[in-house]
C-alpha positions as CSV (number, residue, x, y, z in Angstrom):
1,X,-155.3,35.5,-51.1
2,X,-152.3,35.3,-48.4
3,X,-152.2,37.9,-46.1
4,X,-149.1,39.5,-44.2
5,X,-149.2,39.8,-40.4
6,X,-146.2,40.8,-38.0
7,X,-145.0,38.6,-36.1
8,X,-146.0,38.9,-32.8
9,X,-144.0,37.7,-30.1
10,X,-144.4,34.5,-27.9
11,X,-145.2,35.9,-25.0
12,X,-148.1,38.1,-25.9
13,X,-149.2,35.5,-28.4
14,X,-149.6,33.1,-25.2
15,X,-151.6,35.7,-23.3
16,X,-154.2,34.7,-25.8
17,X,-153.6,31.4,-26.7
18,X,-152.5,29.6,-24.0
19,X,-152.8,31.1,-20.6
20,X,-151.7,28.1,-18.5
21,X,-148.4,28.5,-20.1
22,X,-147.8,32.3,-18.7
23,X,-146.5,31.1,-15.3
24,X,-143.5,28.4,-17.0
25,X,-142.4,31.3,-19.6
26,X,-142.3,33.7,-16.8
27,X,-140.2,31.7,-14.7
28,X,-138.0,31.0,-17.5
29,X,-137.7,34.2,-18.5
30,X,-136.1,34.8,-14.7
31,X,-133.5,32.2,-15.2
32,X,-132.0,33.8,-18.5
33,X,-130.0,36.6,-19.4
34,X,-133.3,38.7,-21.4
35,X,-131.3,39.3,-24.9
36,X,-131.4,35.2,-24.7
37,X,-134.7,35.3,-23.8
38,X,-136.0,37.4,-26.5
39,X,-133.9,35.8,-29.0
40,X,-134.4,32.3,-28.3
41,X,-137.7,31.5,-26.7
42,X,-140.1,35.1,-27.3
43,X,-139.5,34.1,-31.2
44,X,-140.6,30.9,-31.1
45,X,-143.5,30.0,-33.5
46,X,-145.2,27.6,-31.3
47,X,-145.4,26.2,-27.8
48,X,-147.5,23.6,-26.6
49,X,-147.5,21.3,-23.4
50,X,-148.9,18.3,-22.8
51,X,-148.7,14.5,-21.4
52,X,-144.8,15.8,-19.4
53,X,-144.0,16.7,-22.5
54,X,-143.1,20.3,-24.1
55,X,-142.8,20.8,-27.7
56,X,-141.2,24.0,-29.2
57,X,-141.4,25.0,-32.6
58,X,-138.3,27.6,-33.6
59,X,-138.0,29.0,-36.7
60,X,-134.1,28.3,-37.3
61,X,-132.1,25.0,-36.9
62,X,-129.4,26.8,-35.5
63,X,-131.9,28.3,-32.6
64,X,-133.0,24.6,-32.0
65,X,-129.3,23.2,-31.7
66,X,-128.6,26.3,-29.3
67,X,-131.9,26.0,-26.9
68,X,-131.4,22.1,-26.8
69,X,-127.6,22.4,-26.1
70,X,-128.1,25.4,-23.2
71,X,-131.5,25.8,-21.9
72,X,-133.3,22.4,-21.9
73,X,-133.1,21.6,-18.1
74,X,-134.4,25.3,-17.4
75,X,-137.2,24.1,-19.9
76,X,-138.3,21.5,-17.8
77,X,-138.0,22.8,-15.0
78,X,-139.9,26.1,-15.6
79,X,-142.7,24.0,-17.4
80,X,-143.1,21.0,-14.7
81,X,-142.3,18.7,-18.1
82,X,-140.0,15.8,-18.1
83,X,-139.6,15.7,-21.5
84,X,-138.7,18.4,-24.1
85,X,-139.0,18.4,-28.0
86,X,-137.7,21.0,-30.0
87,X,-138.2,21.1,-33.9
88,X,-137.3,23.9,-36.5
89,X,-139.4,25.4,-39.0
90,X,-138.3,27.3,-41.6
């Protein structure tokens, strides 16, 4: 039996999950304008870093296309990666 839960945003998700990654989304989150933010990286499904590389998981193409066009070099940078992957999800 499926079950329905609210999304929860990244963020708070990664207070749980993934601790280590608090520090990179919070510097991020200073570069951006926070309506990008939200909309862009706090509704991503999945985040996870490892081996210089960072792999986000977004849940629209169009979100992928936008985040790889404008905010991949604030990616690395925030994250200490030199390499980020980005794939959609629907």
């Amino acid at each position: 039996m499926l079950k329905w839960e609210p999304f929860t945003p990244l963020v708070e998700r990664m207070e749980q999950e993934s601790p280590e990654l608090l520090a990179g989304l919070h510097a991020l989150k200073e570069q951006m304008l926070p309506a990008e933010f939200e909309k862009y990286i706090n509704s991503l499904i999945r985040i996870r870093k490892g081996n210089g590389m960072l792999l986000l998981i977004t849940k629209k193409e169009m979100y992928r296309s936008i985040i790889e066009s404008r905010f991949v070099p604030l990616i690395r940078s925030s994250f200490g990666v030199n390499r980020v992957q980005i794939i959609s999800q629907p």
